[in-house]
C-alpha positions as CSV (number, residue, x, y, z in Angstrom):
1,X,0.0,0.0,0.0
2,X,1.6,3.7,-0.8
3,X,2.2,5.9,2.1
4,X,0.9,9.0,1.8
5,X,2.2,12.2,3.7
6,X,-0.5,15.1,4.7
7,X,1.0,17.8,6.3
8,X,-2.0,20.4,8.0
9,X,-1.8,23.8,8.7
10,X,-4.4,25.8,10.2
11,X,-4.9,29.4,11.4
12,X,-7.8,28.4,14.1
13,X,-10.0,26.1,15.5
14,X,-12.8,26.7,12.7
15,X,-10.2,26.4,10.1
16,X,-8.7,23.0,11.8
17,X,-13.0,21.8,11.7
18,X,-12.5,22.2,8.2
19,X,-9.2,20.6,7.5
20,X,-10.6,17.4,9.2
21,X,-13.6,17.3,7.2
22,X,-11.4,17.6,4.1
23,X,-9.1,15.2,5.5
24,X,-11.7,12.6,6.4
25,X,-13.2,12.9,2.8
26,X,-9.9,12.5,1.4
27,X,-9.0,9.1,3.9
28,X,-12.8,8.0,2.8
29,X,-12.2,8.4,-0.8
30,X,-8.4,6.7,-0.9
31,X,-8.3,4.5,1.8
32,X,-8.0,0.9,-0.4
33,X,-5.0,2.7,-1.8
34,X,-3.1,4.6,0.7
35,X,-1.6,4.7,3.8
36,X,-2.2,8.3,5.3
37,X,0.5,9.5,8.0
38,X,-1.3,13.0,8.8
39,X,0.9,16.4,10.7
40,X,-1.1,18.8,12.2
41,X,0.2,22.1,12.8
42,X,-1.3,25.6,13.3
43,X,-0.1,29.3,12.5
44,X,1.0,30.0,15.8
45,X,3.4,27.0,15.5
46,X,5.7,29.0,12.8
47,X,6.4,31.7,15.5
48,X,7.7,28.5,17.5
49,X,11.6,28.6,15.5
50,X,11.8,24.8,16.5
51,X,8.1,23.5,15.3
52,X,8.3,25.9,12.4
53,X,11.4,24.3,11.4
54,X,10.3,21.0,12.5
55,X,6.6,21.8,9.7
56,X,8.9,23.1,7.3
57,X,10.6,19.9,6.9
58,X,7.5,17.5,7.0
59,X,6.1,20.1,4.5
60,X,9.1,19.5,2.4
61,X,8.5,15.8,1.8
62,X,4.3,16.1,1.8
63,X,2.4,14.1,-1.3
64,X,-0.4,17.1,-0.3
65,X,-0.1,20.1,2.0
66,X,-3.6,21.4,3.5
67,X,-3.5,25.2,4.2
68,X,-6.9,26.2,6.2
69,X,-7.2,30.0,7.1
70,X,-9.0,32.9,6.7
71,X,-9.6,34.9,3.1
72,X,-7.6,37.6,3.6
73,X,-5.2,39.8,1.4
74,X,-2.5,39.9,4.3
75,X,-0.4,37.0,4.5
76,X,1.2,36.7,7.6
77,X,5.4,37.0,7.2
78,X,6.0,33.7,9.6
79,X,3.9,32.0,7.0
80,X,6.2,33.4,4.2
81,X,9.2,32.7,6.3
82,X,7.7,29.0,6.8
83,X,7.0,28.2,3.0
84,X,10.1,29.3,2.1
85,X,11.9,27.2,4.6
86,X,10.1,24.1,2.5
87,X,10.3,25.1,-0.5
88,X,13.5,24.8,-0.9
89,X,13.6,21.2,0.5
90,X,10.7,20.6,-2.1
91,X,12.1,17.0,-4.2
92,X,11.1,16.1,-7.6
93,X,8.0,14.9,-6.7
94,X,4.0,15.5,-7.9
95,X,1.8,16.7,-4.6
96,X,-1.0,19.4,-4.3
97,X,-1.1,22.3,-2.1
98,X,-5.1,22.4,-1.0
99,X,-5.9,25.5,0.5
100,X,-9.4,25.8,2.2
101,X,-10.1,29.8,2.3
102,X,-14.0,30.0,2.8
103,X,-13.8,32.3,0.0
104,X,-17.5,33.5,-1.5
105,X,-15.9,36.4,-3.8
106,X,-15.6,36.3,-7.1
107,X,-12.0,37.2,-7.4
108,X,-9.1,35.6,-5.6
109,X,-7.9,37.0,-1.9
110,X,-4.1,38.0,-1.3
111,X,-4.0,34.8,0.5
112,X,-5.4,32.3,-2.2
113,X,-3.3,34.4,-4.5
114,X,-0.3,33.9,-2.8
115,X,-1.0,30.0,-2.0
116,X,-1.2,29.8,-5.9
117,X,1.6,31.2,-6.6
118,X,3.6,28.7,-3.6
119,X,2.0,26.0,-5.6
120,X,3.3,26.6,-8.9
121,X,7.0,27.6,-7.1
122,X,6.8,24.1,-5.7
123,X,5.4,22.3,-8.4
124,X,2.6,20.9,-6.7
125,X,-1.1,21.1,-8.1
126,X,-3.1,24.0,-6.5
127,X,-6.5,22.3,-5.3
128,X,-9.3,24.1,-3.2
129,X,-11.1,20.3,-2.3
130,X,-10.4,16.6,-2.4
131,X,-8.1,15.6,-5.3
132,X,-9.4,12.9,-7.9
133,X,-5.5,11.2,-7.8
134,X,-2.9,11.3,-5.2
135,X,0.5,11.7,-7.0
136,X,3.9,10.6,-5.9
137,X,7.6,10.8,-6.7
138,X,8.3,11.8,-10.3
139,X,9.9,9.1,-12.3
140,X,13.6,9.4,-13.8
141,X,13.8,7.1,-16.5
142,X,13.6,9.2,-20.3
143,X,10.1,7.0,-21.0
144,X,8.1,7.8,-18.4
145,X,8.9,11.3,-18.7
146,X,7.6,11.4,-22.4
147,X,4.6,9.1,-21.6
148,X,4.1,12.2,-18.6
149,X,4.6,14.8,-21.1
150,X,1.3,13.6,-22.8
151,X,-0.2,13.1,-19.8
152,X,-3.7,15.8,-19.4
153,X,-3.5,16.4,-15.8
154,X,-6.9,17.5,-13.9
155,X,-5.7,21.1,-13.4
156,X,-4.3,21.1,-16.9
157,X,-7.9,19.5,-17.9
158,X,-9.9,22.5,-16.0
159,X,-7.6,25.4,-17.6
160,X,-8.1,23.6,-21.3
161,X,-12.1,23.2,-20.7
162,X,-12.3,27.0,-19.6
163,X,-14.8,29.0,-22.0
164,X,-12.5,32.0,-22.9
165,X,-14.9,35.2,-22.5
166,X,-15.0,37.5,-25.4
167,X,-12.4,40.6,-25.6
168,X,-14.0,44.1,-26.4
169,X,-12.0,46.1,-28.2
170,X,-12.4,50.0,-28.4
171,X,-14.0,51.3,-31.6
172,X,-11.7,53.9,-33.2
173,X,-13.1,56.7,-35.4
174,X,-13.9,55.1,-38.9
């Protein structure tokens, strides 16, 4: 059975609710397949220099990473401080960064934003929900990559199935 890491972060005890319900759904929907080994950690861990060095490496070597917080446009610097502590020990592996923001707008907060952009830094799919796969370690050998560089992923799927809306260009004087 594959091992799966989940690494948790939460600003609060709503947020944690959350991040169980998600984690549940996600044990419920893979258990046959996986073995989960689940961190919990919460934002007032990364002022902590020892647990927010401790998450940073268990972050580093998560299959997915749950962020749970708030919707907000500030992002809190010991959360930068903490994802750049594992992104850097990021491997060459698939994983997804879920972030669970509550968010009801139409646009993107500074937070989701930012968790987007952490995603794409560590190369791991940006989900807000339960993934349909769990990924793993990327393979090395030259066919696997080729057969991978074919490969449709789910995010790549979503962004190809997009309706593009309509431009509007300004009239100029005939």
């Amino acid at each position: 059975m594959k091992a799966c890491k989940v690494v948790v972060l939460c600003e609060s005890d709503p947020h944690r609710e959350n991040a169980k319900k998600l984690c549940n759904a996600l044990m419920d929907r893979f258990w046959t397949r996986c073995e989960f080994d689940v961190s919990w950690f919460s934002f007032d861990d990364l002022v902590d220099l020892k647990k927010s060095a401790a998450s940073a490496r268990e972050a580093g070597e998560t299959d997915v990473l749950v962020v749970a917080c708030a919707p907000e446009d500030h992002v809190p610097t010991e959360l930068q401080l903490w994802v750049e502590q594992w992104i850097s020990r990021r491997t060459d592996r698939e994983g997804s960064l879920i972030g669970l923001l509550e968010s009801q707008a139409d646009f993107c907060s500074g937070r989701e934003t930012y968790l987007r952009n952490v995603a794409r830094r560590g190369g791991l799919d940006f989900l807000t929900g339960v993934p349909t796969a769990l990924a793993g370690a990327l393979p090395e050998d030259p066919d696997s990559v080729s057969e991978r560089a074919t490969h449709i992923s789910n995010v790549l799927e979503d962004i190809l199935q997009k309706p593009i809306a309509p431009r509007s260009f300004p009239l100029g004087k005939l």
